[in-house]
N, C-alpha and C positions, 0 to 999 in steps of 0.2 A: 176172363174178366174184361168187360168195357167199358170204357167210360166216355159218355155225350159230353162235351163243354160249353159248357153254353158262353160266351165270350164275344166281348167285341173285336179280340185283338187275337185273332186263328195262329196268326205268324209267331206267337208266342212260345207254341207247342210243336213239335216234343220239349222243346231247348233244354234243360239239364237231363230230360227222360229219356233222351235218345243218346245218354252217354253210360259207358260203365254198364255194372251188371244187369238194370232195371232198363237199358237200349238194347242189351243181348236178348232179353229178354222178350222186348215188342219183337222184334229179327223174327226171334224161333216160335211168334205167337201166343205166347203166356196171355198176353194182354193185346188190349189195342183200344184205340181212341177213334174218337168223331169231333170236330167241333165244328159249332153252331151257334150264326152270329145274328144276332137279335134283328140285326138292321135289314135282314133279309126277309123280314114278315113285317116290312113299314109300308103305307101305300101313299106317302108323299116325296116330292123331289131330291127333298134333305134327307129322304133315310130317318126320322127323328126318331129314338128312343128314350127322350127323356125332355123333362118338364120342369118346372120350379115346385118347388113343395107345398100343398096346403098349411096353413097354420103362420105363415113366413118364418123364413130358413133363409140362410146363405146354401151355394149351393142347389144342385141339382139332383133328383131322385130321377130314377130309372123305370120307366112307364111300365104299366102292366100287361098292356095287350102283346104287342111284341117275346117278352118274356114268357106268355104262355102261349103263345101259338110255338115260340121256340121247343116248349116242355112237350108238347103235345105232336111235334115233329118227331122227337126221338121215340116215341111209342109208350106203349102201358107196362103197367107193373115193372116200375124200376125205381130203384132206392132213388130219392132226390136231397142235394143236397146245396145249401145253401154258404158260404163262407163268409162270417160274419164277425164282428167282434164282442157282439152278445153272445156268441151259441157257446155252446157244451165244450167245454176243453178240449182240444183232441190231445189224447196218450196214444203212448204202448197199447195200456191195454183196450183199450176201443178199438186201435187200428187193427188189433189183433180179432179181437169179437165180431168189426164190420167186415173184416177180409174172411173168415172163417163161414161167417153166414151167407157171405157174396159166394164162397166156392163152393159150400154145401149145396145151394139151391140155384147156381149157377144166376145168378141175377145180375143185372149191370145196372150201372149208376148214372145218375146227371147230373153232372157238376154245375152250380153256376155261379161264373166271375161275375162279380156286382164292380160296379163304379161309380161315379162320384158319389152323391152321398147317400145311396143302395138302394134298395127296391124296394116297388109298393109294396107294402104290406100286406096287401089285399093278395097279391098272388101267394106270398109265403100260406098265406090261411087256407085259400082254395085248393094249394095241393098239397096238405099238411105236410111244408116240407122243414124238414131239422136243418139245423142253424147249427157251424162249427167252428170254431176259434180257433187260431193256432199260433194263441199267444196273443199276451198282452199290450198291445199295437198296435199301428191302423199302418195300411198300406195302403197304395194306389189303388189297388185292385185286388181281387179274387184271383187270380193266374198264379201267383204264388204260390198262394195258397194250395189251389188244384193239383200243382206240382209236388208240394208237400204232402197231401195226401196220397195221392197217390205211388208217389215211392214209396211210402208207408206201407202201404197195404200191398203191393205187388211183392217186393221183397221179402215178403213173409208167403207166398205161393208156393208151390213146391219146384221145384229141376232150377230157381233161380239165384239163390247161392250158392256158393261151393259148399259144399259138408251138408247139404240138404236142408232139411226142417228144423233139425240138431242144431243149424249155425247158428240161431238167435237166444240160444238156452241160456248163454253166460253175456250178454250185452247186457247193457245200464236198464233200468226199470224192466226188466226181464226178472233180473236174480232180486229183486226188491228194494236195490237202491241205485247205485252210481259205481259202474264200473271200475276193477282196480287198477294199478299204470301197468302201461304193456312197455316189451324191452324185447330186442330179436339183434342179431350180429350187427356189430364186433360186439364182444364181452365188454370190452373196453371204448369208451369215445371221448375225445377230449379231457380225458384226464377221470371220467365220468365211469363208474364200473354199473354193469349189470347185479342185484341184489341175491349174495350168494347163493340164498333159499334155494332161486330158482333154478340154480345149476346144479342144485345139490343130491335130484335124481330122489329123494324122497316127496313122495306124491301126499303124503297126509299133513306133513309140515308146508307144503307149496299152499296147497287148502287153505289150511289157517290162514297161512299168509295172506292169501288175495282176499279171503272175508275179513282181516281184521284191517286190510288196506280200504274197502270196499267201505265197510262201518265209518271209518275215520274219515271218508272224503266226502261220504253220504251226510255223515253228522256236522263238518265244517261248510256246504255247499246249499245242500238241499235236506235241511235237516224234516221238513214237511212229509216228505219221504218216509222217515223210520215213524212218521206218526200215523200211517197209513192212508194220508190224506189225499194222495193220487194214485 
């Protein structure tokens, strides 16, 4: 799995992806990155990628030419993707759906960090590229973002969890809602005991327990959830 970044700001990356499981992971080659800076396919002094918006705006937009000579550097037939705060939700289960199709047919991606106040439009059309959210917010940038997604999606590869493919089956919007509370040594903390269930060595009463925990947290938090709406 790879992914092109299209980015102004290269020094960005790996930075949380080169820690923890999803850094072991680049190490032993699961994955690996490129990234690619717009200002590199400018042919005046300043480098310029960006202009003031038709229509008047505050605010600057991110020029088209630049951006697609960028897209067109990383090569054909690769998913492209844009990080927006109009696009598509990203979930679980999307990450799970784009990581699946990306390993099936072995395909890699172009990410692209937008900045200031995002890119023509004109290029999102010409390389019909999907738009993805990752929440309801605006940041500085797409670099976040790209980071986001892509932990997403690696850590659902195989060899890079421990417990294999198996280790995502009981995480939050996996099992259909919101994970139940986890508890590991001492029995005891601060006055505070581990819930006997759990030490009780009956595995169909443990069950119960963590889906009727899982119900109650799903129903007090994100009750959207049990209405099937993500």
């Amino acid at each position: 799995m790879k992914f092109n970044i299209i980015t102004l700001f290269p020094e960005i990356f790996p930075g949380t992806l080169g820690a923890g499981v999803v850094g072991r992971a680049l190490t032993n080659g699961v994955w690996s990155y490129n990234t690619i800076n717009p200002r590199d396919f400018t042919d005046d002094a300043h480098r310029t990628v960006d202009d003031a918006g038709f229509g008047g705006m505050d605010g600057q937009v991110m020029m088209a030419e630049p951006i697609a000579k960028a897209i067109e550097s990383a090569g054909k037939n690769k998913k492209i993707i844009y990080f927006s705060p109009r696009g598509k939700p990203w979930s679980q289960k999307l990450a799970r759906e784009i990581a699946q199709d990306s390993i099936l047919h072995n395909s890699d991606f172009i990410l692209i960090c937008g900045r200031y106040e995002g890119i023509d439009q004109r290029v999102i059309d010409e390389y019909e590229i999907e738009e993805i959210s990752i929440g309801d917010y605006i940041l500085s940038g797409g670099e976040l973002a790209a980071q986001v997604f892509i932990d997403s999606c690696v850590r659902l590869c195989d060899n890079v969890l421990h417990g294999g493919s198996d280790a995502t089956d009981n995480e939050s919007f996996e099992i259909g809602g919101l994970e139940w509370p986890l508890y590991t040594r001492p029995h005891e903390w601060r006055g505070r005991k581990v819930p006997e269930v759990l030490v009780s060595g009956h595995h169909g009463n443990i069950e119960r327990w963590r889906k009727e925990q899982s119900d109650a947290i799903t129903k007090e938090r994100r009750p959207d959830l049990l209405k099937g709406d993500k």
